[in-house]
N, C-alpha and C positions, 0 to 999 in steps of 0.2 A: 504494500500500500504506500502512495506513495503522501505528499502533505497535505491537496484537497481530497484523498480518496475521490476523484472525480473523472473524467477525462480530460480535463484542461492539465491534468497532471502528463498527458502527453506532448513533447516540445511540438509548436508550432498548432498548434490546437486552441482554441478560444470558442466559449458560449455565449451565448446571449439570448433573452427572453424576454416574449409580453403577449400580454393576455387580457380578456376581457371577464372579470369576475362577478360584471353582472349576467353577460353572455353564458360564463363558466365557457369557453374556448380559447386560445391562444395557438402560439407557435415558439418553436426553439430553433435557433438558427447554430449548428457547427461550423464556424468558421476557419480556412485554414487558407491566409493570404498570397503565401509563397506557392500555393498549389500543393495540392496531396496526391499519389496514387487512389484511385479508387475501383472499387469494386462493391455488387448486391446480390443479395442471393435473395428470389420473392417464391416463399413457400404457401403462403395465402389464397385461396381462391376467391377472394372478392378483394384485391390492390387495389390503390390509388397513387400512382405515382407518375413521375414526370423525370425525363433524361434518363431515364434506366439503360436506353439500348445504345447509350455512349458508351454505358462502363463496358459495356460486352469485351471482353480482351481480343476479338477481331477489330477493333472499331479504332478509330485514329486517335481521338483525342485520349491520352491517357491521365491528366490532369483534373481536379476537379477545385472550385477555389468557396465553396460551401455547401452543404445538406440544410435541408429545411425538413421540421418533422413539424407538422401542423394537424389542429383538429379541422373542422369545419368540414368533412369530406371534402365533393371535388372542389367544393369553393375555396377550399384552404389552399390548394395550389397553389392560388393570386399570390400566396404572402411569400414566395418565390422570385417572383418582377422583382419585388422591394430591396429582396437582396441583391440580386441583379444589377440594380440602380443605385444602391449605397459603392457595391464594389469596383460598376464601371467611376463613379465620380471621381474612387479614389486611381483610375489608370492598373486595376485590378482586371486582368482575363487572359482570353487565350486570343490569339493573334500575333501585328506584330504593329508596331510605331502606336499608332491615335485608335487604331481599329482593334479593340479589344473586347473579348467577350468574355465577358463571367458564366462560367460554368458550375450549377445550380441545380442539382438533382434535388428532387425531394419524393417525401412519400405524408398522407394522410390519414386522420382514422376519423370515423364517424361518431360526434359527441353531440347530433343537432336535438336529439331526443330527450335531454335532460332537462333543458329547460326552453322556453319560448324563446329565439334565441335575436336580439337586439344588431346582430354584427356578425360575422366570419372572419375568420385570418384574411387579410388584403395584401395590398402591398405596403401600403401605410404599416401596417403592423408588421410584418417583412421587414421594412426599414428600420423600423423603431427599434427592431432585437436584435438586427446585425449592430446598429449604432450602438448597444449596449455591451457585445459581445466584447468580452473581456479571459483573462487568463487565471480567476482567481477561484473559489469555493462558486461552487452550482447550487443555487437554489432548488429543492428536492417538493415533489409533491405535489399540492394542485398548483401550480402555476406553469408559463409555456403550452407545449402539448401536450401535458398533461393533465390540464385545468379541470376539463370536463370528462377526464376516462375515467369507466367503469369496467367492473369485472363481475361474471357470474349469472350471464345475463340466460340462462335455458329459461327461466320463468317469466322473462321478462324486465323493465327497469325497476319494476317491485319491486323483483327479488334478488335484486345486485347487491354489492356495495362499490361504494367512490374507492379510483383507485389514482395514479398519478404518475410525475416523471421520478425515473430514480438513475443514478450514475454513482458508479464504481472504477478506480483505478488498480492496479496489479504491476509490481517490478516484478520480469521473473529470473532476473540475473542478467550478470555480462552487459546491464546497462539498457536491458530492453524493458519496455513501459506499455503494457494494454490497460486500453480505458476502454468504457462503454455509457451510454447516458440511450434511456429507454421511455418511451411513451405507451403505457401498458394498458388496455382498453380492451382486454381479449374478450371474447366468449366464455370460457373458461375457467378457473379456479387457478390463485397459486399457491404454490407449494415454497416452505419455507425449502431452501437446494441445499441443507443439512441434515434436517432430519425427514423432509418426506409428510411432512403434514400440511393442512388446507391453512393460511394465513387470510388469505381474502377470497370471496366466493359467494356459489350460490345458498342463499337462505332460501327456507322452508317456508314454504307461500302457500297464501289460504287463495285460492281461485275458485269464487261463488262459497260454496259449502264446504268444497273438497280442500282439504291439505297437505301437501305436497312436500316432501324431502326429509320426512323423520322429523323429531323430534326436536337434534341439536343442534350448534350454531350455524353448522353448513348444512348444506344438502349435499356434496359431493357430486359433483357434474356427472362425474364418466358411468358412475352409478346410477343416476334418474335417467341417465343417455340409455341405458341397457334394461330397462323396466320399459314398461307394458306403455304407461306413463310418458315416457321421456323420448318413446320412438312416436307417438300420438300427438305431442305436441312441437317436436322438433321444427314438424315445418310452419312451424308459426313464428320460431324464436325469435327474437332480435336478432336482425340482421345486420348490425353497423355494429360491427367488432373489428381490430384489430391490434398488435404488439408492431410497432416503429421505432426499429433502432439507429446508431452508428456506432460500432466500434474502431479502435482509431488506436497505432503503434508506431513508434517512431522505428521500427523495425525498415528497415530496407527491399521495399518488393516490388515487382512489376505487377502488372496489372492482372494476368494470370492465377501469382500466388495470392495479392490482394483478394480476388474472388474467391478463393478458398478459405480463406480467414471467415470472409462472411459467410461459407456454407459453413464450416465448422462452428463458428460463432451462435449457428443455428439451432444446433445440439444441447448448450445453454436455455435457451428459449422452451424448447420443449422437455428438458429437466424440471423447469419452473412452472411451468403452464401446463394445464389438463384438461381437457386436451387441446393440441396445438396443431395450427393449421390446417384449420378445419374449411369447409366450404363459405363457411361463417365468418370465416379471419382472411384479412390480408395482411399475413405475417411478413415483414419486407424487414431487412437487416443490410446497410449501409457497411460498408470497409472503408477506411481511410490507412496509407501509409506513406508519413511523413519524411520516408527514406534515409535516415541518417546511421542507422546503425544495423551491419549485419546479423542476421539471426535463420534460425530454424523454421520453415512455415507451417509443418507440423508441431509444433510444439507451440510458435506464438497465436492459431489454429486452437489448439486444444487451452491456448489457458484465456482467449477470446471467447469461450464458452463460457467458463467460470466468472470472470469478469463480466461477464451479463447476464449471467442467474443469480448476482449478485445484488447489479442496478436492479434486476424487475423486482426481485424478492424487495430493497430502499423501497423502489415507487410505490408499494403498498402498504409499506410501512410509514412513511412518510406521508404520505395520502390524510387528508381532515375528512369530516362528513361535509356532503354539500348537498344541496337540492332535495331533501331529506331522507340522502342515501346513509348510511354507517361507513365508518370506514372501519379497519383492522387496529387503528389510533382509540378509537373509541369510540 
């Protein structure tokens, strides 16, 4: 771990956030000015993303000069321009002399359901959070894109609770550094990634007469998933779920290994989450590599997992009640 346990804990890495807490939606922008390798791995069947098939390691452009993880689904997009427009001002992109272009991947998750919602991530809010973005401690929980995520949604926004952003850093020797910073909104339940128990999830819900998921404080998704119950109601559930990461090393990689990082980084996510990447999720996991120091990509790979069962396990823990969900806080 390194001083903010964060990902800004990786050199050449900066966050930044804002959000709307009457909306309960926001954005977080990872900024990385000098250009990062990047790569994403999207396990999800319902994504929202934008610049995905730059990163493809056939594709030319192997730089990226921020991530945007916004709620608002596709609306949240917009808050993409903003960075776009903070980084050209500053002679920030890819090109060459005056003709520069900021390259801006993002990805989205669906939070419009929680409350009647006043606003979306724009670009104006795009702007605001790269202007913010800084190298210092990450503000964890509901704020960013995490403002408005929930988790545990088989019964509905009932029978959720509020869940949020969480970020985790990792030295794992020789000078190498994984970080991860998570916007956690799944379908699903998660699981504390030490001991294997429900930390946030579906509650037991009274629908009409009938009540649903036992007795205790969870229901256990995978468990009503597999009842009489759980396959009857399935197709009704909430459908705006997903987990949006970036994990980020100052490890040395092309844009090939960088994509591997995110698929392995994946493996983390669904340690954490029950279940994950579902038809319901569009689980999308961002790679950044700020290339400075040689390393292993199976091993900075395997501890890019850990380091993000780490953040999502923070985001719910960190998470308040909002909109009058519970959270795992109290």
């Amino acid at each position: 771990m390194k001083a903010n346990n964060a990902i800004t804990d990786v050199p050449g890495i900066e966050v930044g956030q804002a959000q709307d807490e009457q909306a309960l939606t926001g954005c977080t922008v990872v900024l990385c000015r000098k250009g990062a390798v990047g790569g994403v791995d999207v396990r999800g069947s319902a994504p929202g993303t934008r610049e995905t098939d730059l990163l493809n390691p056939v594709n030319l452009v192997d730089k990226v000069h921020a991530v945007v993880l916004a709620g608002g689904s596709a609306f949240g997009l917009d808050a993409a321009s903003g960075v776009m427009k903070y980084l050209a001002e500053r002679k920030i992109g890819f090109g060459q002399g005056a003709n520069r272009v900021p390259i801006v991947p993002a990805a989205i998750l669906y939070d419009l359901g929680l409350t009647k919602p006043s606003r979306h991530p724009d670009a104006e809010m795009g702007y605001a959070a790269a202007a913010a973005a800084g190298v210092g401690a990450v503000v964890e929980g509901n704020v960013g894109a995490g403002t408005g995520a929930t988790v545990g949604k088989i019964f509905g926004l009932g029978g959720a609770m509020k869940s949020g952003l969480g970020t985790a850093s990792l030295e794992i020797g020789a000078g190498v550094i994984v970080g991860a910073i998570v916007a956690v909104n799944a379908f699903g339940d998660v699981l504390d990634p030490d001991t294997g128990q429900i930390i946030a999830g579906a509650r037991p819900t009274k629908i009409g007469p009938l009540k649903f998921g036992g007795s205790g404080r969870f229901a256990n998704t995978l468990e009503v998933m597999g009842s009489f119950t759980g396959r009857t109601i399935l197709g009704v559930a909430t459908k705006g779920n997903t987990v949006i990461a970036v994990v980020a090393t100052n490890a040395r990689f092309d844009k090939a290994q960088v994509t591997k990082v995110a698929q392995m980084a994946q493996d983390g996510l669904a340690r954490t989450v029950r279940p994950a990447h579902t038809m319901l999720d569009g689980d999308t996991v961002f790679a950044l590599s700020t290339g400075r120091v040689p390393a292993d990509v199976s091993i900075v790979g395997a501890y890019a997992a850990e380091v993000l069962a780490k953040a999502i396990a923070r985001a719910v823990l960190a998470a308040k009640p909002a909109a009058g969900l519970p959270a795992a806080s109290g």
